[in-house]
Backbone as JSON Lines, residues from 0, in Angstrom:
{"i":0,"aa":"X","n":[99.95,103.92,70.99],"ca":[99.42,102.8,71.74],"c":[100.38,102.42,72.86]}
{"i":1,"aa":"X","n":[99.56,102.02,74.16],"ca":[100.58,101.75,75.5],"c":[99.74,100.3,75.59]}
{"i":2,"aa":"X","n":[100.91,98.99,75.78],"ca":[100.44,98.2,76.21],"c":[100.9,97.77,77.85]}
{"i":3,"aa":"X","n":[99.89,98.04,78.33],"ca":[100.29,98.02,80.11],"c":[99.34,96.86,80.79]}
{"i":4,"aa":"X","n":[100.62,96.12,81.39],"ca":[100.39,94.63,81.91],"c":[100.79,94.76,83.12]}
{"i":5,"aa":"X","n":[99.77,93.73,84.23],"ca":[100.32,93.15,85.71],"c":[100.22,91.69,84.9]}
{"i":6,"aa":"X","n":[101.1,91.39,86.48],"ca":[101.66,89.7,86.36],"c":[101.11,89.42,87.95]}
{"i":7,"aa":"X","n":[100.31,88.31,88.21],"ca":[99.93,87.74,89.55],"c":[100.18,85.92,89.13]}
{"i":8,"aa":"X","n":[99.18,85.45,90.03],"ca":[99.53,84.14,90.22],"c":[98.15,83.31,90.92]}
{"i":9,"aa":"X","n":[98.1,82.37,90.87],"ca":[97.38,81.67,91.49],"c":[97.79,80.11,91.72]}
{"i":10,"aa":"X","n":[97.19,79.64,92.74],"ca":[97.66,77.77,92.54],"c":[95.96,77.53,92.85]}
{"i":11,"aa":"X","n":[96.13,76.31,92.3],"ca":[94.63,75.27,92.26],"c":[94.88,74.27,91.64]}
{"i":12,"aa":"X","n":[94.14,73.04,92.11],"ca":[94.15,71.51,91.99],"c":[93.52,71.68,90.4]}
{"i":13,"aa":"X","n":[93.27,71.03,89.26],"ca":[92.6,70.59,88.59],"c":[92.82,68.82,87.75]}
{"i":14,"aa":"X","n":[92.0,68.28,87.13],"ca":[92.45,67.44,86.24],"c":[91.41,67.59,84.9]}
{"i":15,"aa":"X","n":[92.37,67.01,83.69],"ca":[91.3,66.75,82.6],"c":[90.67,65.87,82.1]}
{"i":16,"aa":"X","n":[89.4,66.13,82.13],"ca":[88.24,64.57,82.02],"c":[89.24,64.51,80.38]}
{"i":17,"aa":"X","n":[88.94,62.66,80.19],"ca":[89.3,62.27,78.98],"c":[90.8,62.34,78.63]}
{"i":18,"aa":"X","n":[91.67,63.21,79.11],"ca":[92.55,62.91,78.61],"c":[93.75,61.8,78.74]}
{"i":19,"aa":"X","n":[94.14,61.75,77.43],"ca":[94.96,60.45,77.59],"c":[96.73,60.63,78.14]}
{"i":20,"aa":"X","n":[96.48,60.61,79.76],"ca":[98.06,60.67,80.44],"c":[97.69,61.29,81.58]}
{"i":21,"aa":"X","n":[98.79,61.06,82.57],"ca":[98.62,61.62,83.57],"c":[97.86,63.01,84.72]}
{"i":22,"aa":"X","n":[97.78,63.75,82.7],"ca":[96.56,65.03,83.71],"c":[95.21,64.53,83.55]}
{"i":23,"aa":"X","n":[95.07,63.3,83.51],"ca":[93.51,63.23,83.95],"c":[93.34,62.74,85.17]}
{"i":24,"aa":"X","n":[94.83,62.15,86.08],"ca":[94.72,62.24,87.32],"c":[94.68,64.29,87.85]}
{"i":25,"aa":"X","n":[93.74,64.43,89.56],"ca":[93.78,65.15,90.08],"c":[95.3,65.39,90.37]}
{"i":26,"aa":"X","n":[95.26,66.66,90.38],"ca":[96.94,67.43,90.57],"c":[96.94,69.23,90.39]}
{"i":27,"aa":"X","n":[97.8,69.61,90.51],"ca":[98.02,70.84,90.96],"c":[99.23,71.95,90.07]}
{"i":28,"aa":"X","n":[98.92,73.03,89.94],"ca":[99.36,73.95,89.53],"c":[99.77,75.58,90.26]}
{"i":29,"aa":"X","n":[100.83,76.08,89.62],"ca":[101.17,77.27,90.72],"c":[100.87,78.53,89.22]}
{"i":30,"aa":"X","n":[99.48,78.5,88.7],"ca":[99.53,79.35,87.22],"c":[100.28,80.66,87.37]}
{"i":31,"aa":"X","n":[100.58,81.02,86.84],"ca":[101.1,82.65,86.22],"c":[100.0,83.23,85.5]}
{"i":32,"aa":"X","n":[99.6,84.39,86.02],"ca":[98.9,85.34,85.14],"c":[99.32,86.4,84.5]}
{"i":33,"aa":"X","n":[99.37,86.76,83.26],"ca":[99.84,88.47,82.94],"c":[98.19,88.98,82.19]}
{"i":34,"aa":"X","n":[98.11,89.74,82.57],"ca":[96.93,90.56,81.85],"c":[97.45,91.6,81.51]}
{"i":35,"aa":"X","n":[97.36,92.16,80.08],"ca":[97.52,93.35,79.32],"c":[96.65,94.08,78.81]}
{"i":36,"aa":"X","n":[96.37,95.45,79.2],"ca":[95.7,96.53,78.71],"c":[96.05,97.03,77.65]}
{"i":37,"aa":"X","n":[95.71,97.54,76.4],"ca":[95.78,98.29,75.27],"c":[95.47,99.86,75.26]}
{"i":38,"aa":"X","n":[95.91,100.83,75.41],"ca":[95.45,102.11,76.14],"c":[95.63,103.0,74.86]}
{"i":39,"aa":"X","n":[94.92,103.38,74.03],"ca":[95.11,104.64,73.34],"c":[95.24,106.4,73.18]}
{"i":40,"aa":"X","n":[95.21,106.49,74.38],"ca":[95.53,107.75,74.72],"c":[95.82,107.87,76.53]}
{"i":41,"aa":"X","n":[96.42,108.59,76.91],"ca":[96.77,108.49,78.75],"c":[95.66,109.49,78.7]}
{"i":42,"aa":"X","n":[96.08,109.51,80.29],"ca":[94.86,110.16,81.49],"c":[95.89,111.52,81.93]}
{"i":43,"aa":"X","n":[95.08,112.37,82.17],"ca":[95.98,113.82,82.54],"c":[97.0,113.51,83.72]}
{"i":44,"aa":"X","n":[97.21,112.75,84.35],"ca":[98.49,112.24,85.3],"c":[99.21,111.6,84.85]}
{"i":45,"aa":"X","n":[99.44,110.91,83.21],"ca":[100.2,110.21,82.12],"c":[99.88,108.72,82.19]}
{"i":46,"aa":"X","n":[99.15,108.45,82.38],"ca":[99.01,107.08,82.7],"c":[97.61,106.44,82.04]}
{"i":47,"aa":"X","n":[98.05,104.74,81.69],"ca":[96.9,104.35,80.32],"c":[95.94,103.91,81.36]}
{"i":48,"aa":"X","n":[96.37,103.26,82.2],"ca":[95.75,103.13,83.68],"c":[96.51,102.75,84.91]}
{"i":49,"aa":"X","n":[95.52,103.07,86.25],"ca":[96.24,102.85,87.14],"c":[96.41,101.39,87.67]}
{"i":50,"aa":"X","n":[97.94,100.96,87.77],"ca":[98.27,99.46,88.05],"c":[97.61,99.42,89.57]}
{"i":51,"aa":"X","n":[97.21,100.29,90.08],"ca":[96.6,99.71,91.61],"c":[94.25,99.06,90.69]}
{"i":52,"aa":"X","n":[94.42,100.14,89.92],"ca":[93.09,99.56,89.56],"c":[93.23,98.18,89.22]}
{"i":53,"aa":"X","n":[93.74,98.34,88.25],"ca":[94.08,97.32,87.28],"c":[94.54,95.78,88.0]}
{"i":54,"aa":"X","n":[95.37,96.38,88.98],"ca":[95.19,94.61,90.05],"c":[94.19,94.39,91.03]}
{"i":55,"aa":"X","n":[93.34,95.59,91.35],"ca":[92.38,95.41,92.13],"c":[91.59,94.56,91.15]}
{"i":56,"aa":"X","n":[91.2,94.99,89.98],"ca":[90.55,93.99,89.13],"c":[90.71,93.06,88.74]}
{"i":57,"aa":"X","n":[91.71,92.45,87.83],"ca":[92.29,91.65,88.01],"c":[92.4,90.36,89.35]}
{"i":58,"aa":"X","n":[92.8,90.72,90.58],"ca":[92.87,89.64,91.56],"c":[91.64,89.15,92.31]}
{"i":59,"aa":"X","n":[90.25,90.29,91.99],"ca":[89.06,89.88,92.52],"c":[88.66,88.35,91.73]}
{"i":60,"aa":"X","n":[88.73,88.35,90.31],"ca":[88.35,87.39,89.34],"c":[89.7,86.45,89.92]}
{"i":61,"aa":"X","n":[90.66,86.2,90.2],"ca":[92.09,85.33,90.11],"c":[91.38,84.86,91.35]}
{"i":62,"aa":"X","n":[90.72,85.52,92.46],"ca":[90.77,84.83,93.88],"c":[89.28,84.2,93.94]}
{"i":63,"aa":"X","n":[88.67,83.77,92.7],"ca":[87.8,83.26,92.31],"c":[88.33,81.7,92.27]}
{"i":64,"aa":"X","n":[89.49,81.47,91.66],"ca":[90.07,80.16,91.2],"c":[91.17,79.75,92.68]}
{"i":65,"aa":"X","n":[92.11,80.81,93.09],"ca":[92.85,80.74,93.83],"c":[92.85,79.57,95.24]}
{"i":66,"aa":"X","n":[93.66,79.09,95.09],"ca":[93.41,77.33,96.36],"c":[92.56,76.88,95.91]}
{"i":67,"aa":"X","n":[91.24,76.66,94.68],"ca":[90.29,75.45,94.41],"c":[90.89,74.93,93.46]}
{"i":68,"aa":"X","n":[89.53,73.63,93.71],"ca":[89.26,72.52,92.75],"c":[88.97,73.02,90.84]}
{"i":69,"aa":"X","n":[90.08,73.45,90.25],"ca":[88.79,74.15,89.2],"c":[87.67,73.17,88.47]}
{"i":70,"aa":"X","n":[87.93,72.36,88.91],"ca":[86.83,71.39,88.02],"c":[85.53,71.25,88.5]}
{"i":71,"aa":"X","n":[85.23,71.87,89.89],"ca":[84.17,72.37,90.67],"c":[83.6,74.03,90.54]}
{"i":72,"aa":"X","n":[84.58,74.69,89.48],"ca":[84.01,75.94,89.72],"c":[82.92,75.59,88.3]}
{"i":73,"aa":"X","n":[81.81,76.88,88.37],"ca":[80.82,76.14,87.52],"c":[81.62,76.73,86.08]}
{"i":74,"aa":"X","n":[82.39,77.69,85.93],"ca":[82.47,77.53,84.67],"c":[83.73,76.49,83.88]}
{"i":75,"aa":"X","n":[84.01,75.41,84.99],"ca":[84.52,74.32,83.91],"c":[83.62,73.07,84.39]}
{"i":76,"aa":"X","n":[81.94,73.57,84.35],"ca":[81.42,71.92,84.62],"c":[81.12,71.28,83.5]}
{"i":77,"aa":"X","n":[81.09,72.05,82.21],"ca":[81.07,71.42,80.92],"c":[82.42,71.34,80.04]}
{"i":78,"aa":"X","n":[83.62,72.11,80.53],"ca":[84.72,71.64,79.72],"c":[85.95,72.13,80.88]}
{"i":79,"aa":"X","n":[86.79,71.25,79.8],"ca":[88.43,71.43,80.97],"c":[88.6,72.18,81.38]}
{"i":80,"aa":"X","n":[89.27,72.51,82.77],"ca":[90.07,73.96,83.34],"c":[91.8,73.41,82.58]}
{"i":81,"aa":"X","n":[91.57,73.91,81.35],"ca":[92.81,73.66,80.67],"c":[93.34,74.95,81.18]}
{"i":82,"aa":"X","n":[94.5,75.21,80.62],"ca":[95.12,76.76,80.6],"c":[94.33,77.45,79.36]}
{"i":83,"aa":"X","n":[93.76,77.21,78.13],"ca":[93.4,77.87,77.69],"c":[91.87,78.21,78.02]}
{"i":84,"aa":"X","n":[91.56,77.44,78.99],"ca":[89.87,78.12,78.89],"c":[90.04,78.81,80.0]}
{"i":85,"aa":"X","n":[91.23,78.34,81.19],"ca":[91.21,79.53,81.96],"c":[91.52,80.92,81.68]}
{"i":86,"aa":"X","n":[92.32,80.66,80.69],"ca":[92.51,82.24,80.1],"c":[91.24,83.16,79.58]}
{"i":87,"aa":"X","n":[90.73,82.01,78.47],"ca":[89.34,82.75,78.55],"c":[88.28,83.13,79.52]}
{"i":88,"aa":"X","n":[88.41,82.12,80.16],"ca":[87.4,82.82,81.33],"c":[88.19,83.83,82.0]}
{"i":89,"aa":"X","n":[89.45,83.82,82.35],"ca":[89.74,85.64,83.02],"c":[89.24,86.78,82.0]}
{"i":90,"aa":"X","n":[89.49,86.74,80.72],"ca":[89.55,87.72,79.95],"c":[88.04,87.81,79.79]}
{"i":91,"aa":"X","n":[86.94,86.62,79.48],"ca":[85.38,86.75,79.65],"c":[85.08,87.95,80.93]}
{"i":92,"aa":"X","n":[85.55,87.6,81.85],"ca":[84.75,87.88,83.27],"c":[85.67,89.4,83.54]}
{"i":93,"aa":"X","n":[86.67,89.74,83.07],"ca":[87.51,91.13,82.74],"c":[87.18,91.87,82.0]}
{"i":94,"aa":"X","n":[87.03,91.74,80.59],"ca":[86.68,92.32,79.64],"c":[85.87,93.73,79.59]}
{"i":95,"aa":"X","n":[84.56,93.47,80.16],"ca":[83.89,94.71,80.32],"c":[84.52,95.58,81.69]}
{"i":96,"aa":"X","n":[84.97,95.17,82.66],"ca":[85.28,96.1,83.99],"c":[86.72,96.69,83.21]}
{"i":97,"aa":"X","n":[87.46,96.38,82.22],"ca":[88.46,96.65,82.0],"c":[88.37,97.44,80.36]}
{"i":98,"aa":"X","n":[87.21,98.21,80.18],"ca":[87.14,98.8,79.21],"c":[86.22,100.51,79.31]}
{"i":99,"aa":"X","n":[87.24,101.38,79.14],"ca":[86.84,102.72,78.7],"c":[86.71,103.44,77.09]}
{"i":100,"aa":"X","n":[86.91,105.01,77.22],"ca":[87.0,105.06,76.21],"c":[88.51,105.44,75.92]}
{"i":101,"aa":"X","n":[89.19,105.36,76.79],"ca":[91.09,105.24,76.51],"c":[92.09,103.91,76.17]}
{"i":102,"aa":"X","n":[91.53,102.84,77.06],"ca":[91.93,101.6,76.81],"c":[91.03,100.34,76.98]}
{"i":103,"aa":"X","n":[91.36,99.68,76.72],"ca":[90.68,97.85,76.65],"c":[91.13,96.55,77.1]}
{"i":104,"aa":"X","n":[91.18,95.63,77.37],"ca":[91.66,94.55,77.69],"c":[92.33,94.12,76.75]}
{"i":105,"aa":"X","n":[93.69,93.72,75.98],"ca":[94.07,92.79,74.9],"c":[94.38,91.79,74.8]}
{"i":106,"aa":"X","n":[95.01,91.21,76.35],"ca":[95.01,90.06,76.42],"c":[95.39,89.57,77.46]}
{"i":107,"aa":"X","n":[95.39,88.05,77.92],"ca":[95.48,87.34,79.1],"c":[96.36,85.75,79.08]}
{"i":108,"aa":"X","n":[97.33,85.96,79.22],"ca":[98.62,85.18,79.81],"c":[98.31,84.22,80.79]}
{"i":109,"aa":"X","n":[98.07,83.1,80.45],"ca":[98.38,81.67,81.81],"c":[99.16,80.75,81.33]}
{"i":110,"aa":"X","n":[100.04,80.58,82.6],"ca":[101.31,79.99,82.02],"c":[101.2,78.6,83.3]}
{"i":111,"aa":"X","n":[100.79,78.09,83.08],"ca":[101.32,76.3,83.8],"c":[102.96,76.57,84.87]}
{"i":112,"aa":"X","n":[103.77,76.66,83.95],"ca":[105.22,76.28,84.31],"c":[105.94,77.15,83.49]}
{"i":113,"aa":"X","n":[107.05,77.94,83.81],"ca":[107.64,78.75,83.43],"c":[107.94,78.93,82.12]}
{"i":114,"aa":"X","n":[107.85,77.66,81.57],"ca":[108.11,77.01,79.62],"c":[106.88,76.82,79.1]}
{"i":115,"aa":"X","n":[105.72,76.98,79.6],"ca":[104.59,76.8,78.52],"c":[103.0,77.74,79.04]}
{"i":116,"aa":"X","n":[102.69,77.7,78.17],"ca":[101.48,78.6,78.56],"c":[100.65,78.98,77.16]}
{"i":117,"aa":"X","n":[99.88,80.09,77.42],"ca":[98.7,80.39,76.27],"c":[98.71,81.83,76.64]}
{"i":118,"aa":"X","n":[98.3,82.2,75.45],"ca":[97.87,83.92,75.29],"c":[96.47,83.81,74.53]}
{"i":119,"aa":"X","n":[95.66,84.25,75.5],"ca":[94.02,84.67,74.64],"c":[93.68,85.7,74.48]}
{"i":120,"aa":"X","n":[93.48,86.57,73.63],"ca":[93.17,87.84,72.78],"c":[91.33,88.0,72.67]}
{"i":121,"aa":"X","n":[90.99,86.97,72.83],"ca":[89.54,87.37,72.87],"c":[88.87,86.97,71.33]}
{"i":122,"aa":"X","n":[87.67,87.22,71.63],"ca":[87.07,86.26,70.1],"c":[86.71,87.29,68.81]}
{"i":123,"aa":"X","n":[87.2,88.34,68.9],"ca":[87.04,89.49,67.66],"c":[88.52,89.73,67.76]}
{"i":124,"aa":"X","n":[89.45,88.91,67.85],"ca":[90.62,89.77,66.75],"c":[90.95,89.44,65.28]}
């Protein structure tokens, strides 16, 4: 097994309805992304995949969120653009473009601030 990850980034405004403290005022974030592939066998050039694919994919979905409001994109009009649902939604909207029969998506990294963050694995592990 090869686990092969890019790291990108994004910034966007969000706040959280309901919560009690300061992030339910509007405010801003500079997220960290890592996305990791799970690859079970390489490709005849040695590789589980190619990191130029793999960020082409990857940054199409990131420049979805990238400079907005996330609380305007439609998939947080029913719940928070926390860090963890953003994670899920990269790994939702990744998942299938990022699956052969060599490797898979395993997981997706958003990190707030250099000290905290979430790892989502997806809803069958």
């Amino acid at each position: 097994m090869f686990d092969i990850f890019i790291k990108t980034h994004f910034s966007g405004g969000h706040h959280l309805r309901e919560y009690p403290g300061n992030c339910e005022r509007p405010h801003g974030h500079n997220w960290k992304v890592k996305v990791t592939i799970r690859a079970r066998q390489l490709d005849k050039l040695g590789m589980g995949v190619d990191f130029k694919v793999l960020k082409q994919q990857v940054n199409a979905v990131v420049d979805e969120l990238d400079h907005h409001d996330l609380n305007e994109h439609p998939a947080f009009q029913d719940r928070n653009p926390s860090s963890e649902h953003i994670a899920q939604f990269l790994f939702d909207q990744l998942k299938e473009t990022l699956a052969t029969e060599r490797y898979q998506l395993h997981s997706v990294e958003v990190r707030e601030t250099d000290s905290s963050g979430v790892i989502y694995y997806g809803e069958s592990r």
